[in-house]
Backbone as a chain_set.jsonl record, in Angstrom:
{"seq": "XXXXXXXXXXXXXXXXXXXXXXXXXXXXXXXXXXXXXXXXXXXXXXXXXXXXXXXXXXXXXXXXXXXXXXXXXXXXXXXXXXXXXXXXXXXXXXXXXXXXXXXXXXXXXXXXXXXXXXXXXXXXXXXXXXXXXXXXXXXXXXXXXXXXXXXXXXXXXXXXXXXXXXXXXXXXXXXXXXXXXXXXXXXXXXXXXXXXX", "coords": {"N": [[248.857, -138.922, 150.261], [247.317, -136.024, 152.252], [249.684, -133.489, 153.764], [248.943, -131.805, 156.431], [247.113, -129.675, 158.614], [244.993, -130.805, 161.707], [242.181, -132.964, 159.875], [239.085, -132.359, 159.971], [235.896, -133.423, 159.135], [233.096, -132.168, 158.152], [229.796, -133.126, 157.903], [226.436, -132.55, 156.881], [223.022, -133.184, 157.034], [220.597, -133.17, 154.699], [218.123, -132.713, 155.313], [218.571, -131.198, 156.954], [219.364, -128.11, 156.153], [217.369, -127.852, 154.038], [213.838, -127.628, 153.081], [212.954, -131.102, 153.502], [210.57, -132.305, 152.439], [209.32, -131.189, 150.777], [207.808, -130.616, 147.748], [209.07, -129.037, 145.627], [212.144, -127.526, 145.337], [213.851, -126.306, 147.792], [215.278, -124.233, 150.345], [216.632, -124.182, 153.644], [216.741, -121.202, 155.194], [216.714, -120.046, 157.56], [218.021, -122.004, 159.129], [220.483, -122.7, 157.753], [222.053, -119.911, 157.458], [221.995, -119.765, 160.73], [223.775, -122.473, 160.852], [226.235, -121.845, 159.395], [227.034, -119.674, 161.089], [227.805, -121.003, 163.267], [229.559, -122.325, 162.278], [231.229, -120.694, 161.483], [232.55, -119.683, 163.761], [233.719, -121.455, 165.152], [235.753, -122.549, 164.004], [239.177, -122.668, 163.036], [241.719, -121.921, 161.424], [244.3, -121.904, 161.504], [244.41, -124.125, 163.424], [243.403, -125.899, 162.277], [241.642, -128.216, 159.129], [239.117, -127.94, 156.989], [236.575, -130.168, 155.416], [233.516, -129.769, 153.939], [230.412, -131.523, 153.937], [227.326, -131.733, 152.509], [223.867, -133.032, 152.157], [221.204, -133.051, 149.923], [218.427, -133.298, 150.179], [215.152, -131.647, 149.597], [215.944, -130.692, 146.903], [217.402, -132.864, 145.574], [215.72, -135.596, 146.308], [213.097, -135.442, 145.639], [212.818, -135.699, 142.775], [214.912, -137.96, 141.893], [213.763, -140.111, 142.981], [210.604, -140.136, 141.86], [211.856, -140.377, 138.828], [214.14, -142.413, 139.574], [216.226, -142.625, 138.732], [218.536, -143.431, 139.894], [219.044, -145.879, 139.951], [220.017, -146.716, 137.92], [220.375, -145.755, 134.598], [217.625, -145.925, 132.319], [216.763, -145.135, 129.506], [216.36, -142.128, 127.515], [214.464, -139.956, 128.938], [215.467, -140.158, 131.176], [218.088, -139.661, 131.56], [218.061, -136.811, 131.055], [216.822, -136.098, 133.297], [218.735, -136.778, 134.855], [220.567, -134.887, 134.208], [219.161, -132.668, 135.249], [218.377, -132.953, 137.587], [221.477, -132.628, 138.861], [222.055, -130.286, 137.872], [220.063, -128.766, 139.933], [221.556, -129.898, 142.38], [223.685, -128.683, 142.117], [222.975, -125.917, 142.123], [222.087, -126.132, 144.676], [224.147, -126.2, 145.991], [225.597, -124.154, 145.754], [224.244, -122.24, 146.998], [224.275, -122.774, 149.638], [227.229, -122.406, 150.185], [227.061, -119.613, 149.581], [226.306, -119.117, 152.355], [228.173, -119.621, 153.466], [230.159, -118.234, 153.118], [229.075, -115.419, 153.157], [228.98, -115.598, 156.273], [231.88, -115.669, 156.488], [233.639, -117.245, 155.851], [236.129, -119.345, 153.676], [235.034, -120.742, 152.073], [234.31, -123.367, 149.284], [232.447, -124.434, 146.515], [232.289, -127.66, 145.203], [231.568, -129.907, 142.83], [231.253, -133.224, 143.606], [230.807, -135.358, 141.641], [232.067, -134.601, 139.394], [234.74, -135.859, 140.013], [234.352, -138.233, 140.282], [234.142, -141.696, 140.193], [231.62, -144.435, 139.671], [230.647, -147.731, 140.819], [228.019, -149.979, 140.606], [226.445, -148.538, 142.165], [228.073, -148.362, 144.357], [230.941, -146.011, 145.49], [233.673, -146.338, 143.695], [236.651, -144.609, 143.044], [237.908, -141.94, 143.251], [239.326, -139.162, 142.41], [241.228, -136.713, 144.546], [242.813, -135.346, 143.869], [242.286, -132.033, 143.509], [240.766, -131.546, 145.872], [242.495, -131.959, 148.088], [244.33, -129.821, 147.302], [243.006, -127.439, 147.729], [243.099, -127.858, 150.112], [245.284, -127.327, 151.237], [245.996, -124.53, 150.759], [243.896, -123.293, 151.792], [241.558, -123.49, 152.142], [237.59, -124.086, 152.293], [236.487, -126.824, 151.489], [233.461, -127.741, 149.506], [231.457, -130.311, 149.443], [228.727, -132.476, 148.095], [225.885, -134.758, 148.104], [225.264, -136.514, 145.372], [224.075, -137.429, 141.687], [225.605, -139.557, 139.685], [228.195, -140.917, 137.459], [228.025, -144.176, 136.559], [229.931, -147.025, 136.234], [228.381, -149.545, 135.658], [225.765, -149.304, 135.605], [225.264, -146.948, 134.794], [224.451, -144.286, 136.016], [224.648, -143.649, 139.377], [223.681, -143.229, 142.84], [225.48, -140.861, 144.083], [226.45, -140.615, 147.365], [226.393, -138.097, 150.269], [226.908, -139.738, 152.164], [228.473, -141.42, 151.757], [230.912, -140.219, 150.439], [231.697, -138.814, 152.514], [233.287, -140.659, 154.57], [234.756, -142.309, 152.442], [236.348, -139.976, 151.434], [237.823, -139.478, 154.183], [239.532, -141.577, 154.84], [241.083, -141.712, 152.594], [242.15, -138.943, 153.322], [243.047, -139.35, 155.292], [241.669, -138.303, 157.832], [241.353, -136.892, 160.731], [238.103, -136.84, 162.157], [235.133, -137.356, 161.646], [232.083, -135.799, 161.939], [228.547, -135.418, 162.023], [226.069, -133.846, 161.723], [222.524, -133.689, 161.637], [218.624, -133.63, 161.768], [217.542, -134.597, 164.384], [218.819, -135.068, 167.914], [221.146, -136.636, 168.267], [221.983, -140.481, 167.753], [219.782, -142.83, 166.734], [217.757, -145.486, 167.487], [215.573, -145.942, 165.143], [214.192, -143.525, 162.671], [213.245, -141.119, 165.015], [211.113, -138.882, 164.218], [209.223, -140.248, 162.955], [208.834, -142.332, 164.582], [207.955, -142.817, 167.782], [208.423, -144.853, 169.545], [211.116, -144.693, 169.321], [214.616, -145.179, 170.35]], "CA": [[248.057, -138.371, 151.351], [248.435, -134.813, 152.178], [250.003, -133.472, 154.895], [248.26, -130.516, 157.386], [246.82, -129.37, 160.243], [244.326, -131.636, 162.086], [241.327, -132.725, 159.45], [237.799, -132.505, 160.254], [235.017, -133.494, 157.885], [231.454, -132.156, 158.563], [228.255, -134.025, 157.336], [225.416, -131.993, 157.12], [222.176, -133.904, 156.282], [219.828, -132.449, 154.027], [217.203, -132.336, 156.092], [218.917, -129.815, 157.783], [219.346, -127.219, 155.067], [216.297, -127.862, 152.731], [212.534, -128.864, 153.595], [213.132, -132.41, 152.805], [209.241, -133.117, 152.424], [209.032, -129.828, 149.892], [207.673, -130.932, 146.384], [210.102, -128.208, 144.83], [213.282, -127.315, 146.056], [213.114, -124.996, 149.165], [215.716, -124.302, 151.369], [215.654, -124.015, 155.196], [217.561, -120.179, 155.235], [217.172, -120.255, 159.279], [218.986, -123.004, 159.547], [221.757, -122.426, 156.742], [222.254, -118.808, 158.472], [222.849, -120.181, 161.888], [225.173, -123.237, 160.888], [227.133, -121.13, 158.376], [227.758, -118.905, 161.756], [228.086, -121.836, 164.255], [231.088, -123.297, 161.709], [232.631, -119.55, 161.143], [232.672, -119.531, 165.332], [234.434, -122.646, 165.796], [236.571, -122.954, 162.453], [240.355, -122.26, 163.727], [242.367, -122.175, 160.254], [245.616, -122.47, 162.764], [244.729, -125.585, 163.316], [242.271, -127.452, 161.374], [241.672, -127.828, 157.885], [237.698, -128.649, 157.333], [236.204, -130.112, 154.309], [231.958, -129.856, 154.539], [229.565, -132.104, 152.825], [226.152, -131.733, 152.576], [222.897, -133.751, 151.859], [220.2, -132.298, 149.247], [217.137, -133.008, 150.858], [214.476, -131.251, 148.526], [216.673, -130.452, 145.935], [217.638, -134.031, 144.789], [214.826, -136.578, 146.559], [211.706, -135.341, 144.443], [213.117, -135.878, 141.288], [215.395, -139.105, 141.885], [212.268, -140.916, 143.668], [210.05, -139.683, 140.61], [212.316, -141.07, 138.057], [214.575, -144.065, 138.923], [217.804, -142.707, 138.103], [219.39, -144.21, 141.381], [218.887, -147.522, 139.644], [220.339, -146.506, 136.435], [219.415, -145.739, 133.445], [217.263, -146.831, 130.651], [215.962, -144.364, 128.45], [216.706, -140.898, 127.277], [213.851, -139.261, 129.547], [216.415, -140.448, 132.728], [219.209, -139.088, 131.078], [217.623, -135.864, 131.252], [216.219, -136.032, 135.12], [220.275, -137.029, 135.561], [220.971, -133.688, 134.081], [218.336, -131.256, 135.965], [219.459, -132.972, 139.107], [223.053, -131.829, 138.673], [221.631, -128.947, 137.963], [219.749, -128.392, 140.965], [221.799, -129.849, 142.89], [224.4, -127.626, 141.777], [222.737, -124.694, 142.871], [222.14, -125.953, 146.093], [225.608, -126.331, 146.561], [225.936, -122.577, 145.42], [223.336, -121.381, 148.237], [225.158, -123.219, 150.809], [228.253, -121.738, 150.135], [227.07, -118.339, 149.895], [225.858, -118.648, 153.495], [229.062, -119.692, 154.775], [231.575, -117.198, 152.529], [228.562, -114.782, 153.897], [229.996, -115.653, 157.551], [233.64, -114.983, 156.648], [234.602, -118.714, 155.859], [236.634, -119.449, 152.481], [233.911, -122.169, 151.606], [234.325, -123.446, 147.55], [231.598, -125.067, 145.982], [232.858, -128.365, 144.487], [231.241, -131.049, 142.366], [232.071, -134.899, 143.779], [230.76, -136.14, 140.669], [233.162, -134.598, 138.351], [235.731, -136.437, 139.081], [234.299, -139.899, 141.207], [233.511, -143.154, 139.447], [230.841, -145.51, 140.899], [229.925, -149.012, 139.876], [227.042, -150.7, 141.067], [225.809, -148.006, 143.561], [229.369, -148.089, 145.265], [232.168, -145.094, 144.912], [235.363, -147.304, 143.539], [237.529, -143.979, 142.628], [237.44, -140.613, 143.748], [240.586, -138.294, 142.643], [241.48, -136.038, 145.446], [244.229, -134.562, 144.088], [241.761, -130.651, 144.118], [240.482, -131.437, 147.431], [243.95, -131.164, 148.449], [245.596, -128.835, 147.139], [242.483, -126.436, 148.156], [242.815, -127.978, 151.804], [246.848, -126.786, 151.295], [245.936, -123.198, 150.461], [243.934, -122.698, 153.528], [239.687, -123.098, 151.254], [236.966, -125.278, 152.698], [236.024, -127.747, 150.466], [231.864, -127.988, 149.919], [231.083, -131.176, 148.517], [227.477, -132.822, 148.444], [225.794, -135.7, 147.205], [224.947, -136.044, 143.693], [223.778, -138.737, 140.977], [227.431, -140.062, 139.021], [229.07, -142.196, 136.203], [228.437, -145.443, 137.332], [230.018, -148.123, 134.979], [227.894, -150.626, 135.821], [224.106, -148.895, 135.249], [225.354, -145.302, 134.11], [224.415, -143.504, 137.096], [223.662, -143.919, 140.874], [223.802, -141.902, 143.545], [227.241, -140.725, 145.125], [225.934, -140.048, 148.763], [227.612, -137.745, 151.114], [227.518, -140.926, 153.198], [230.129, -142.367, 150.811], [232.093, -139.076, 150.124], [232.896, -138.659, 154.013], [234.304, -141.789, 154.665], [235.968, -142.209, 151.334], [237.543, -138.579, 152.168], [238.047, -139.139, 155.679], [240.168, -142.765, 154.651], [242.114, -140.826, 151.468], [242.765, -138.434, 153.297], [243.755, -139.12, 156.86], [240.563, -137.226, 158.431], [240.95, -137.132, 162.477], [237.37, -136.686, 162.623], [233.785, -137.192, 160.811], [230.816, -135.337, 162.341], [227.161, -135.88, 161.201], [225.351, -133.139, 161.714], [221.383, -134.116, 161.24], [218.001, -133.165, 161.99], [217.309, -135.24, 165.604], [219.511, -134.793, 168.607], [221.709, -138.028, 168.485], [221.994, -141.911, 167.164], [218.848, -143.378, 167.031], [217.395, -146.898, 166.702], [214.776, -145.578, 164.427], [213.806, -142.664, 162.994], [212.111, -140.095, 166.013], [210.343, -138.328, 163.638], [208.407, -141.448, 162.595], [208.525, -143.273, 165.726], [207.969, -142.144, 169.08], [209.765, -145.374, 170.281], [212.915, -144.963, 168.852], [215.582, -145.046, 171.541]], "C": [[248.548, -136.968, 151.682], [248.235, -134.721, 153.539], [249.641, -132.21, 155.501], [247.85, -130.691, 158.401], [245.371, -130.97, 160.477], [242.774, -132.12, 160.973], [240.028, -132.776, 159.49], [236.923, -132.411, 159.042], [233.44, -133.321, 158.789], [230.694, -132.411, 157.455], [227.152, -133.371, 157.263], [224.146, -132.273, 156.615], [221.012, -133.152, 155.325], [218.463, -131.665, 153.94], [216.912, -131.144, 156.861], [218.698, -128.548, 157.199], [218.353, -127.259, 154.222], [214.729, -128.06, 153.461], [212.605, -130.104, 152.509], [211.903, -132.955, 152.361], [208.374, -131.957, 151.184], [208.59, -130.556, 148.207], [208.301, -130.244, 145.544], [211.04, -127.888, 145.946], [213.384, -125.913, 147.147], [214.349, -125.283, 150.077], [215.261, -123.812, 152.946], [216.682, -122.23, 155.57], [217.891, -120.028, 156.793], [218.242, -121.091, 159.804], [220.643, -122.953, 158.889], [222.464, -121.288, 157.444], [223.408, -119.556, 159.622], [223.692, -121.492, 161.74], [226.221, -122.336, 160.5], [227.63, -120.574, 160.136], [228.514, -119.633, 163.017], [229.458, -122.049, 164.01], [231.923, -121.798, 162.073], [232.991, -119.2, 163.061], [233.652, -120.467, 165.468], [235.531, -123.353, 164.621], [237.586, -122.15, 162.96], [241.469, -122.702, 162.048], [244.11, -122.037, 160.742], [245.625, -123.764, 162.871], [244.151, -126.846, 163.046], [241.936, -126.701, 159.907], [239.991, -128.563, 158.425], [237.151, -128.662, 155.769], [234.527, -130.091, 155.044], [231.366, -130.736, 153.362], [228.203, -132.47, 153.425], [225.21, -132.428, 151.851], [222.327, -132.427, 151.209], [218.998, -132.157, 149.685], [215.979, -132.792, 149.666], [214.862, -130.946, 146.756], [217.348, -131.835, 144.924], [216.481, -135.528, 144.811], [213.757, -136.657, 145.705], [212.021, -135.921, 143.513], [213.992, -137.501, 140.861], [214.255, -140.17, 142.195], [210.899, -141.045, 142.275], [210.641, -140.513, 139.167], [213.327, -142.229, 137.839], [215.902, -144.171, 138.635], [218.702, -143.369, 139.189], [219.918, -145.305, 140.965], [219.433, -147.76, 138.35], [219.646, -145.873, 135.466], [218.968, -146.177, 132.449], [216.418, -146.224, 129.515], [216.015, -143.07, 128.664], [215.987, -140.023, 128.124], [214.861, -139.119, 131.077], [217.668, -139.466, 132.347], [218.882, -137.002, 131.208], [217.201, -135.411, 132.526], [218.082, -136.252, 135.515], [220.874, -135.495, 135.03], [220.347, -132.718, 135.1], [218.798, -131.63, 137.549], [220.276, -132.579, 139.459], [222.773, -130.547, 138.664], [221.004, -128.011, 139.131], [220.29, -128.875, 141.92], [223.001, -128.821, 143.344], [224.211, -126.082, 142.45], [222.457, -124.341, 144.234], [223.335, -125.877, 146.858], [226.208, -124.844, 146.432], [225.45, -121.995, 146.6], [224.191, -121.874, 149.408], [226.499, -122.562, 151.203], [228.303, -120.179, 150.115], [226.922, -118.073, 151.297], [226.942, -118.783, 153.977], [230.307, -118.778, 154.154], [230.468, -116.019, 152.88], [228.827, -114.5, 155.188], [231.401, -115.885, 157.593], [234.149, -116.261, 156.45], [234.949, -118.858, 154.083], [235.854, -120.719, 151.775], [234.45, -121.998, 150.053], [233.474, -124.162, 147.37], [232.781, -126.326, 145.158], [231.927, -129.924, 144.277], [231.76, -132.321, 142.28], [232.083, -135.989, 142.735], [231.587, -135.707, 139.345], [234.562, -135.36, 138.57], [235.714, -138.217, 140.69], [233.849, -140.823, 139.975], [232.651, -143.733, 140.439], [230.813, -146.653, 140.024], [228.997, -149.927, 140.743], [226.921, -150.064, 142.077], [227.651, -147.757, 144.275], [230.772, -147.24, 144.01], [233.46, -145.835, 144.953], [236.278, -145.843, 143.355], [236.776, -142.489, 142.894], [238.698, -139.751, 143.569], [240.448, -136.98, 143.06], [242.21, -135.351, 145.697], [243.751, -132.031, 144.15], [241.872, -130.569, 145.574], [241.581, -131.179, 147.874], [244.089, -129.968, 148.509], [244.55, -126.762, 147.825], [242.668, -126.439, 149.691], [244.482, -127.057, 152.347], [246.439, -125.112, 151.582], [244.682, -122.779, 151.111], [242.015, -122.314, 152.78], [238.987, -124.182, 152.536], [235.947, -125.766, 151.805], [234.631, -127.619, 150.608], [231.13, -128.895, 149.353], [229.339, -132.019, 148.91], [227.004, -134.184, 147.214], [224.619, -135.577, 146.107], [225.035, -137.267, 142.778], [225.126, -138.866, 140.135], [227.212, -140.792, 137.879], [228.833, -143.286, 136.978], [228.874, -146.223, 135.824], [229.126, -149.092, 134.879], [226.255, -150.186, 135.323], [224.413, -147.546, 134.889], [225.142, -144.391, 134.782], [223.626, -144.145, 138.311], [224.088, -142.662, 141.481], [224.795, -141.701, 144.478], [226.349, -139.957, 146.663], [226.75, -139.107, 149.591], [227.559, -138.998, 151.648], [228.62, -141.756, 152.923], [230.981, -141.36, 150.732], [232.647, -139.134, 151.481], [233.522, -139.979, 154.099], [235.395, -142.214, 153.517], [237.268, -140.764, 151.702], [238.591, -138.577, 153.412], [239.406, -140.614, 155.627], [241.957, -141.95, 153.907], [243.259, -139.568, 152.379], [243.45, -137.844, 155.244], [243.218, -138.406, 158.211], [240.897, -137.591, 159.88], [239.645, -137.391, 163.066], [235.676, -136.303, 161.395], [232.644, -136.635, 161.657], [229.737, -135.206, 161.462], [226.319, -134.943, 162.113], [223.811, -133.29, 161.209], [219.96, -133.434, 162.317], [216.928, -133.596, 163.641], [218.833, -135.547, 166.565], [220.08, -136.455, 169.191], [221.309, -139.311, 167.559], [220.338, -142.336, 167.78], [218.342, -144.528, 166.801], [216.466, -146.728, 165.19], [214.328, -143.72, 163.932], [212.946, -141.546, 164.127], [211.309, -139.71, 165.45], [209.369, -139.064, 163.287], [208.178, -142.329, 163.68], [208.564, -143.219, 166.723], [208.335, -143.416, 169.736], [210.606, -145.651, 169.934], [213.401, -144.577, 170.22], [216.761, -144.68, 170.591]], "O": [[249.716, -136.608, 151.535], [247.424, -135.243, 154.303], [250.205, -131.298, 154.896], [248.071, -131.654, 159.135], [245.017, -131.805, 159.644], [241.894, -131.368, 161.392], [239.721, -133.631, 158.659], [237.074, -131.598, 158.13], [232.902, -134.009, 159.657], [230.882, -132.015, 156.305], [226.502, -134.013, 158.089], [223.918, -131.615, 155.6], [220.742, -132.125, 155.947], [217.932, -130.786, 153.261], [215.95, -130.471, 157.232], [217.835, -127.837, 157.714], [218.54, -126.394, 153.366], [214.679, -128.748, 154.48], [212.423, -130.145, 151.292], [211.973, -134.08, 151.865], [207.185, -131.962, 150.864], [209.571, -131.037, 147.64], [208.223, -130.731, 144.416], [210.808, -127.955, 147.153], [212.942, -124.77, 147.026], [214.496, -126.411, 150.548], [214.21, -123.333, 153.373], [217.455, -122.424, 156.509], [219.033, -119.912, 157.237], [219.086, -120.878, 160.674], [221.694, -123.143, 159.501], [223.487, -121.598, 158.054], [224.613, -119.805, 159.632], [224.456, -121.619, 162.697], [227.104, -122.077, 161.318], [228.674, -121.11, 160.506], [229.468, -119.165, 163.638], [230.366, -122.04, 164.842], [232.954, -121.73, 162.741], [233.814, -118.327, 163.335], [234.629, -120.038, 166.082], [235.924, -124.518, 164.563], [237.279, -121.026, 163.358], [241.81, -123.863, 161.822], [244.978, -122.152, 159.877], [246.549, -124.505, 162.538], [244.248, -128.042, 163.32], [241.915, -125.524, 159.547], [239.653, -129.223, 159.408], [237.18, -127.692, 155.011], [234.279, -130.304, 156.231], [231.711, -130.699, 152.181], [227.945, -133.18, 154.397], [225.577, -132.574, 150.685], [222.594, -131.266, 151.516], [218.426, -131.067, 149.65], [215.864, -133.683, 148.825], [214.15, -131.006, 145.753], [217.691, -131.711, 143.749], [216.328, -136.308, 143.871], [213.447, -137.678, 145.092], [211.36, -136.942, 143.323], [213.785, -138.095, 139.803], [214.044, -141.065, 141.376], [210.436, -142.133, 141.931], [209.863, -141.21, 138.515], [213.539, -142.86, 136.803], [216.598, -145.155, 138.386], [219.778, -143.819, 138.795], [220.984, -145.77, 141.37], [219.34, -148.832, 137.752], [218.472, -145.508, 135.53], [219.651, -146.79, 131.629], [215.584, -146.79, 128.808], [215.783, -142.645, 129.796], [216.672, -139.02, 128.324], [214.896, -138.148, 131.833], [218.0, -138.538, 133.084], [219.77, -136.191, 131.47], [217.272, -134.204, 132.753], [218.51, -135.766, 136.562], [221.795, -135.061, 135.722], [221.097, -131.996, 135.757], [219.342, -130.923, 138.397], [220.174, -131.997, 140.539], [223.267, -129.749, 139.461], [221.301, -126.827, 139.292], [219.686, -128.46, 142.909], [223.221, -128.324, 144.448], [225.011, -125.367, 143.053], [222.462, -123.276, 144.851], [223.489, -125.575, 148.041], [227.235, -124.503, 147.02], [226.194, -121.253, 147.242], [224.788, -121.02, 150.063], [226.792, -122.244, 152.355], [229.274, -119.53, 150.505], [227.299, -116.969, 151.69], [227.094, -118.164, 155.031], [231.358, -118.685, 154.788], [231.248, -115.07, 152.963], [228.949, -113.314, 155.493], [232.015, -116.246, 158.597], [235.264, -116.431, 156.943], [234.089, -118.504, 153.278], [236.365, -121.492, 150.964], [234.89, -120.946, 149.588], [233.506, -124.98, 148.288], [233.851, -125.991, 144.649], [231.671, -130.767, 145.137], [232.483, -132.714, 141.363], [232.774, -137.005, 142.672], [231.703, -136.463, 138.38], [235.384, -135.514, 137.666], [236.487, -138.795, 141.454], [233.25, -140.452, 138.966], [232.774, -143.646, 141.66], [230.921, -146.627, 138.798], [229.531, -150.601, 141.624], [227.193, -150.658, 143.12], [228.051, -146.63, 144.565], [231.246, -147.434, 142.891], [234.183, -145.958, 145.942], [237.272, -146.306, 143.915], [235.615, -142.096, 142.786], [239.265, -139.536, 144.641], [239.833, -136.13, 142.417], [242.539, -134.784, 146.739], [244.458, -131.11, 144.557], [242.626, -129.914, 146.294], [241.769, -129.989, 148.128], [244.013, -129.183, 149.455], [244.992, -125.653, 148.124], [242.495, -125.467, 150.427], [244.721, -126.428, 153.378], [246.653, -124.616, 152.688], [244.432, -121.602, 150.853], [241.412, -121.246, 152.89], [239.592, -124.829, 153.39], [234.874, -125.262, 151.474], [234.276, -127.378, 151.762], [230.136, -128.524, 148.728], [228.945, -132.028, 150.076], [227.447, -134.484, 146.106], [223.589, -134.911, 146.002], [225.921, -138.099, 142.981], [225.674, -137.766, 140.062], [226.131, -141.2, 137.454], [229.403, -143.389, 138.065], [228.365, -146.083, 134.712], [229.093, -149.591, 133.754], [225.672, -150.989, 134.594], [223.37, -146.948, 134.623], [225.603, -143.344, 134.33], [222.583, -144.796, 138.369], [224.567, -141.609, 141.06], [224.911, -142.319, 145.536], [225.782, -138.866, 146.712], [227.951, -139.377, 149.599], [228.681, -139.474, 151.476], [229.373, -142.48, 153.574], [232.113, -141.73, 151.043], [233.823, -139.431, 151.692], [234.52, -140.107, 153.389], [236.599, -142.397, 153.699], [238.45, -140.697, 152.041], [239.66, -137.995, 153.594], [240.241, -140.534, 156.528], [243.106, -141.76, 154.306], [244.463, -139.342, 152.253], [243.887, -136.897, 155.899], [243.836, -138.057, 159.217], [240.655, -138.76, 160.179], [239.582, -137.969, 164.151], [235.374, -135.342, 160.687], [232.217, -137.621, 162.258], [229.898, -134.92, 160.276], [225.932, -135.35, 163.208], [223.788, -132.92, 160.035], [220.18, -132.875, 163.391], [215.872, -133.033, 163.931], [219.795, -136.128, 166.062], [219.653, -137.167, 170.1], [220.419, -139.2, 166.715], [219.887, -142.181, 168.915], [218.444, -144.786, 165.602], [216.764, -147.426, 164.221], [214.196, -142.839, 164.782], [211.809, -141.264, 163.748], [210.248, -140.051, 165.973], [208.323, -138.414, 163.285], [207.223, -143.102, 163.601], [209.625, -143.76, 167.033], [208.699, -143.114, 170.872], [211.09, -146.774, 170.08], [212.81, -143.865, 171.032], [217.878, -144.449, 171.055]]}, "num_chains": 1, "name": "protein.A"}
């Protein structure tokens, strides 16, 4: 486990950063902007280390939903949608990070699926020995979720919802925040249901 300043893990859903309802990949730049400047406001490298992990939104839903790879794979056409995904998700993880090394923060782009295992939908192994050593030398990690190795069906989908808590366990996190596109816990989606409480 490593040892530092206080660790905070932010969540940022994908919704937030992308139009999630976009038939091609589209980010939300208004929104990317003003987080990127919210974090570089309130980011104290004195006394917190902060890893970030972000949802895809447009950038991974179309294309997973479309072809199936969630569920594994079974034929060379998947194997190929498990590549362009990576691929685009990849670059969303690039745009993200420009906005926040744009507002003065040491953000790194880093791929969770190079070095996680899954099996059956669930992240069994995740080596954490980067994440570290970047959290040591004073970076902020930018990890996001992204389709994986599964042993069990060959790929699913590593969620941020699994990376923070796996992270936040590994690595002794003080604090998970979930950053999303409706103001608080809700029974139901708001956006879909005007009586969610």
């Amino acid at each position: 486990m490593v040892k530092m300043k206080d660790l905070l893990i932010l969540k940022i859903g994908g919704s937030v950063i992308t139009d999630k309802f976009s038939k091609t990949p589209k980010i939300n730049p208004e929104n990317l902007e003003r987080i990127s400047k919210e974090i570089a406001l309130a980011y104290n490298p004195e006394k917190m280390s902060l890893i970030l992990v972000h949802g895809v939104g447009s950038y991974g839903h179309v294309i997973v939903n479309r072809t199936g790879i969630d569920k594994g794979i079974k034929n060379k056409e998947q194997l190929k949608a498990f590549a362009e995904t990576q691929r685009l998700q990849n670059e969303l993880n690039c745009i993200v990070t420009k906005y926040l090394i744009d507002a003065g923060l040491p953000a790194i782009p880093c791929q969770a699926s190079a070095f996680a295992v899954m099996n059956s939908g669930r992240l069994v192994h995740m080596d954490t020995a980067t994440i570290e050593g970047f959290l040591e030398i004073g970076m902020i990690p930018v990890l996001y979720g992204v389709p994986a190795y599964d042993k069990a069906q060959k790929c699913s989908i590593l969620s941020g919802d699994q990376i923070a808590p796996y992270l936040a366990s590994k690595l002794n996190a003080r604090k998970i925040i979930h950053a999303t596109n409706v103001d608080g816990v809700f029974t139901s989606d708001p956006n879909k249901n005007p009586d969610a409480k």
